[in-house]
N, C-alpha and C positions, 0 to 999 in steps of 0.2 A: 342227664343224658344217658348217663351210663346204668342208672336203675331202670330209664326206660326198656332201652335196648335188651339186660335183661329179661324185664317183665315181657317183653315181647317173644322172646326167646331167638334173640339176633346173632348170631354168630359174631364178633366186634376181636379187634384189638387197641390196646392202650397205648399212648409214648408219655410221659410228661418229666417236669423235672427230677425225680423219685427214678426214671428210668438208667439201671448204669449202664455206662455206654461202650460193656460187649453185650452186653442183651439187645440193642438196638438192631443191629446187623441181622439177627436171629429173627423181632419182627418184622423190617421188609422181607426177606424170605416168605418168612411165612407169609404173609400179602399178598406177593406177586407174585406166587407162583400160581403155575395154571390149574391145579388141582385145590387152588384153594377154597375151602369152605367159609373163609371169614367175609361177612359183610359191610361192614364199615371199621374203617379206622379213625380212635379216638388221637387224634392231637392237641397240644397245647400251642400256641401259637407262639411263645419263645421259645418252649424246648424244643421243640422240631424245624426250629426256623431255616437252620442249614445242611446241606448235604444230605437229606432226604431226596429218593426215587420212587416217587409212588408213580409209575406211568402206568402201572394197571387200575388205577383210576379214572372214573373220566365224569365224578361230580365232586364238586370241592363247596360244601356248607362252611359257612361262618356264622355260628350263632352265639358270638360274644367278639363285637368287633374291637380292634384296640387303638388306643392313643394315636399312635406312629402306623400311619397309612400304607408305608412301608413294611412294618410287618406282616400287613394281610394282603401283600402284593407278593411276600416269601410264601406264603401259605398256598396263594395260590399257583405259584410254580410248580410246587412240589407234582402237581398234574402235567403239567408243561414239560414235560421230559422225552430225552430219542427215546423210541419206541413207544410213543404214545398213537395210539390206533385212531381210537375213538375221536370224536367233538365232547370239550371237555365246556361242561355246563360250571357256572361260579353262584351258587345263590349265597345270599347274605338274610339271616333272619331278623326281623328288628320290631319292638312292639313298640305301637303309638302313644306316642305321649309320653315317655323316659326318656333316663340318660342316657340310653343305647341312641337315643336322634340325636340327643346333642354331642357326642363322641363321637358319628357319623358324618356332622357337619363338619365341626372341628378337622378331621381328617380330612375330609374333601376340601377345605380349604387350604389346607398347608399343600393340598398336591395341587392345588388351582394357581395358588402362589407359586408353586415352581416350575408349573406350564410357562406361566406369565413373564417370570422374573429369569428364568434359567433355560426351560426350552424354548422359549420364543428367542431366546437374547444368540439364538445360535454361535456361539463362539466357537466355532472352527475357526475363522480366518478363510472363509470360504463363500459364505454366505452375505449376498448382498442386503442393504438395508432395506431393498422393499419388499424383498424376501423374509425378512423378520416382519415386516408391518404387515404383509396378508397373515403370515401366519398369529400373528398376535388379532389382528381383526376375527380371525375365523376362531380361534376358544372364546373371545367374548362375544361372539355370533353364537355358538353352542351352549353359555353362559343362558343369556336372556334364553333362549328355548328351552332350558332345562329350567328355567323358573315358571314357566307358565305350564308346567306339570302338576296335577295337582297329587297332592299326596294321600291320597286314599289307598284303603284294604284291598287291596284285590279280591273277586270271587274267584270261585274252584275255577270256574272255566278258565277267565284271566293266566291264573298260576299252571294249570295245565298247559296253557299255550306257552308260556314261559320256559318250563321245564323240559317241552317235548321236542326230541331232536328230528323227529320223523310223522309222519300222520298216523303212522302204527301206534308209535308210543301214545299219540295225543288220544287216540278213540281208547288205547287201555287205561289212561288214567280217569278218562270220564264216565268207563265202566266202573271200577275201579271205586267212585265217588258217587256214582249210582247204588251201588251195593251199601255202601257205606250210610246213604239216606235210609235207604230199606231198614237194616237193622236195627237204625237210633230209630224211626215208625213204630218196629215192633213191643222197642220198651216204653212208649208214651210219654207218662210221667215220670217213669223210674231214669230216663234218660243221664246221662252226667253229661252238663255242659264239658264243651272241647278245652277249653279257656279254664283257669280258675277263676273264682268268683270272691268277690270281697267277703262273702263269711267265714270261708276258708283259707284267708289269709291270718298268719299268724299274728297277736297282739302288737308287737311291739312294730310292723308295719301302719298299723290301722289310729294306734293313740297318737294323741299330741308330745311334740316332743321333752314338753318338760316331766311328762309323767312317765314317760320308757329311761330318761335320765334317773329318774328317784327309782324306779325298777332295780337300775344298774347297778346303781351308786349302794342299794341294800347289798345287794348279794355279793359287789366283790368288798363290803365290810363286814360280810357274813365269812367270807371264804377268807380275807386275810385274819378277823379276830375271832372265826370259829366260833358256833352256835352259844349262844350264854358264856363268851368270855369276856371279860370286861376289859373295856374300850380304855384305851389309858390317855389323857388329856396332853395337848400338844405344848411343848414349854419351849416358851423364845428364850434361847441361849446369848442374842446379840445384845452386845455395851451400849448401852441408853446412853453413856455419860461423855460427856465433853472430855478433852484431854484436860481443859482446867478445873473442871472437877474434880477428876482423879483423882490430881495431884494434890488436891485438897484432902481428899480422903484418906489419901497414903497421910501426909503430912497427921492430920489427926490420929491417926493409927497408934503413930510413933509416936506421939506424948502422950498416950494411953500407958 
């Protein structure tokens, strides 16, 4: 992300765990302020989990979701702050067919279980029991609806409608992808798909795994016994012998 951002020539700032924390203070500043030229801020989603104020924000990306569903519920506070003006957008990036869906699901289910099991169980001491039963009917009402979604790509249009907070935004982003078609036109063939493509994925994603194992396994006994040194043979040190053997053996010793 952050060579993109470069190659694009993005103005960005950085936090992560490498950040020390009086440098932190220095980049919200610079962020929120109203002369700022930075356009996105790069977060990690531990190291920045607390006491962050980004309320001049008002889109919050996750394109590396994590374990604990909660963490990317801190993440997305960070927009959620007094003085936040805006409608503050949440997208989540995710490609089909990985472990980003099954980390997704995983996480939506620990937060399904604690609809189910903690918010619905309302325990105040306030809350009547058929007050708990609608409200536990209505998440596994919202449940079955949410399955009969089907989980497809979105197109451009789709995601524009997703993103835009206004109908101004929606007709610039489909200008926007308009212009975008134009261009990829103009180079034909020469075009570079948007996606990477299997030829351009590195070996040791694309082979079978026993043979990126033997890869491995060369090179870190290249790196620990160094180019043409010779490999010294492994010797078991453990007593094969019985204790009455031993004591046999001592015993012979001595009338030697």
């Amino acid at each position: 992300m952050e060579d993109y951002l470069g190659w694009r020539g993005f103005q960005y700032l950085r936090l992560d765990g490498t950040t020390k924390a009086e440098d932190r203070g220095e980049l919200l500043r610079k962020f929120n302020s109203p002369e700022s030229d930075y356009f996105v801020f790069l977060l990690s989603t531990r190291a920045g989990g607390l006491g962050l104020n980004l309320q001049s924000a008002d889109t919050v990306i996750i394109f590396d979701s994590d374990w604990n569903p909660h963490q990317d519920l801190q993440a997305q506070d960070r927009a959620h702050r007094i003085g936040q003006k805006n409608e503050v957008r949440v997208l989540r990036l995710m490609t089909v067919n990985s472990v980003e869906e099954r980390i997704l699901a995983a996480a939506r289910y620990k937060l399904n279980m604690d609809e189910k099991v903690i918010q619905a169980g309302m325990f105040d001491q306030k809350s009547t029991g058929s007050e708990r039963q609608q409200f536990l009917k209505t998440i596994l009402h919202q449940d079955e609806a949410d399955d009969e979604e089907e989980n497809e790509v979105p197109d451009d249009e789709t995601v524009n409608q997703m993103i835009a907070r206004c109908e101004a935004e929606f007709e610039l982003f489909q200008k926007m992808d308009l212009e975008r078609r134009r261009e990829d036109s103009k180079l034909g063939a020469e075009r570079r798909p948007r996606l990477m493509e299997e030829q351009e994925l590195p070996n040791w994603l694309v082979k079978e795994d026993e043979e990126v194992e033997k890869w491995t396994g060369e090179e870190e006994e290249e790196r620990f016994y160094g180019r043409g040194s010779r490999q010294r043979k492994e010797v078991d040190y453990t007593d094969s012998l019985t204790e009455k053997e031993w004591l046999k053996h001592i015993q012979r010793k001595k009338r030697q």
